[in-house]
N, C-alpha and C positions, 0 to 999 in steps of 0.2 A: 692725416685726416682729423678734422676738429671733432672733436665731442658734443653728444648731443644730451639733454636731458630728458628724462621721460614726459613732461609736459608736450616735449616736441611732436611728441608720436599718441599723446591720448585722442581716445577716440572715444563717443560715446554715440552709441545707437537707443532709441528712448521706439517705442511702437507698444500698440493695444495688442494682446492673445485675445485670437479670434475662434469662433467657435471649429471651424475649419481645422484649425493645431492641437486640438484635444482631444484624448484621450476618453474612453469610457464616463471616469469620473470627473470631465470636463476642466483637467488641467490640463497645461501645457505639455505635449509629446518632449520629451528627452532629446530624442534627435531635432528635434526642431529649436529647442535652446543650444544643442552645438551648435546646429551653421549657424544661426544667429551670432553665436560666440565667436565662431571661424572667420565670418565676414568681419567681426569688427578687429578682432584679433589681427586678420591679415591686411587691413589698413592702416593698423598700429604700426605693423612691421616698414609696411611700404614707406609708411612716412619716415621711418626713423634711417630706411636705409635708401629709400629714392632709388629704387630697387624693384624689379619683377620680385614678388616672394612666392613662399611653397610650403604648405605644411609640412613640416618635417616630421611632428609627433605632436600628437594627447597627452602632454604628462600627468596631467590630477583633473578630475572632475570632482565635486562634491556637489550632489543634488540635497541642499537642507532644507529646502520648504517645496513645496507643491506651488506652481503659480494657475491660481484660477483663470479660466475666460473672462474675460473683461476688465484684467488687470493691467497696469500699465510699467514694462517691464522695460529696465535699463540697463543695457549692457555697457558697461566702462574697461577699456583696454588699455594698457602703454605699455611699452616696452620694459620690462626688468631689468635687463643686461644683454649685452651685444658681447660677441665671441669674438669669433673671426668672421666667420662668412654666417652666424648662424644668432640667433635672437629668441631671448626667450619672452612672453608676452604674457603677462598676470591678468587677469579677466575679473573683477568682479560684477556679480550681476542682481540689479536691484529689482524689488516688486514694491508699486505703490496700489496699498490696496483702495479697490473702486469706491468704498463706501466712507471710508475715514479721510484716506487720503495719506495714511501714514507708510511710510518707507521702510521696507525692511530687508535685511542681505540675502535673496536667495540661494545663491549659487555664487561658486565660485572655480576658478580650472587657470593652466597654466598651458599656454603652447606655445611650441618650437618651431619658427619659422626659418627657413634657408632662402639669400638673397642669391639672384639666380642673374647674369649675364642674358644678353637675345638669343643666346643658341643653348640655354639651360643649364650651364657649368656656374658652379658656387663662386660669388664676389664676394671681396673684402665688406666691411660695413665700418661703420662710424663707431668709436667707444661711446659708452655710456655711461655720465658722472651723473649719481643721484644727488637730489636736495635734501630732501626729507627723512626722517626717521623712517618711515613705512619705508619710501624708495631703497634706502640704504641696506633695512634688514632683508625687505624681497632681493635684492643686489647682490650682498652674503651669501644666501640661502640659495641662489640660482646655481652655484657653481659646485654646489654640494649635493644638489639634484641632477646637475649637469653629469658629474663623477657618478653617483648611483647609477643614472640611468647607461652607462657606459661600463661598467663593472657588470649590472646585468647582461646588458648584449654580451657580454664576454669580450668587447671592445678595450678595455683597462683592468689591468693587474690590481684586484685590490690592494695591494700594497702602496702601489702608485698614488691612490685615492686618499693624497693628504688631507686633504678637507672633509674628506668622510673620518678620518682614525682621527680627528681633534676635534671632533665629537665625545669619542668614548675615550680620550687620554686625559691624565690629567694635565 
C-alpha cells in the first residue's frame, strides 16, 4: 500500500456561529464545535483511507478561547499518522473575529478514527510520510499518545510503552 501525505486527507470546514449554537453568554456550545470537529475529522480519515471510518475516540480537546456568534469559525483536519486499521486526526480550529477580521487559534483536539470494511470489521489503511516540521512532530507525538492511551485502558504493559519511557530516560 503506497503512502499518503497529510495534505491528502486535509479538510477544512469554514461556517458563521449562529445564534441558534449559543450558549447563555452567546458563544459557541462545546458540543456543537465537536461534531463540527468530528465531521471534518472523519472526512480527513475517509480520504486518507478511502474507507467507511468510525470514531474510535476523543483524545484531547483544548477549548482556549470562546467563539462568539457571528464569528467565522474554521475547522482544519488531516490525518497525523495511520497505524494499522486505525488514524489518528489533529484538528486545529480557527476564529476570525467579525469586526477586525483577524484570525486566531481557538481550539484544538485530536481524534481516532477506525477504517471499517461494508460489514464493519477494521481494514488495513495507507502509511503516512509527513512533509513538514509540524506534520513530523504531530507524527512522533501520535504514537506516544497512541501507547498512553493504551497503558491507560490497561490494554499495554507499561513496560511495553517504549516511546512513553524515552520520554523520561535519558
Amino acid at each position: 500500500m503506497q503512502a499518503k501525505n497529510p495534505r491528502d486527507s486535509r479538510t477544512i470546514l469554514t461556517d458563521m456561529v449562529l445564534p441558534s449554537e449559543t450558549n447563555p453568554l452567546n458563544n459557541l456550545f462545546g458540543g456543537e464545535l465537536l461534531a463540527r470537529m468530528d465531521r471534518a475529522a472523519s472526512i480527513a480519515a475517509r480520504r486518507h483511507s478511502r474507507r467507511i471510518t468510525v470514531t474510535a475516540s476523543v483524545n484531547h480537546v483544548a477549548f482556549n478561547q470562546s467563539v462568539p456568534v457571528g464569528s467565522v469559525l474554521t475547522v482544519d483536519a488531516a490525518v497525523s499518522r495511520a497505524f494499522r486499521t486505525s488514524m489518528e486526526v489533529y484538528i486545529d480550529v480557527w476564529m476570525e473575529d467579525r469586526f477586525t477580521g483577524e484570525k486566531s487559534k481557538a481550539n484544538e483536539a485530536i481524534y481516532t478514527f477506525v477504517a471499517v470494511d461494508d460489514t464493519g470489521r477494521p481494514t488495513v489503511v495507507p502509511p503516512l510520510q509527513p512533509e513538514t516540521a509540524l506534520e513530523q512532530e504531530r507524527y512522533e507525538g501520535a504514537l506516544r499518545r497512541k501507547q498512553l492511551s493504551l497503558v491507560l485502558a490497561g490494554k499495554m504493559d507499561p513496560h511495553d510503552a517504549t516511546e512513553l519511557k524515552a520520554l523520561f530516560m535519558d
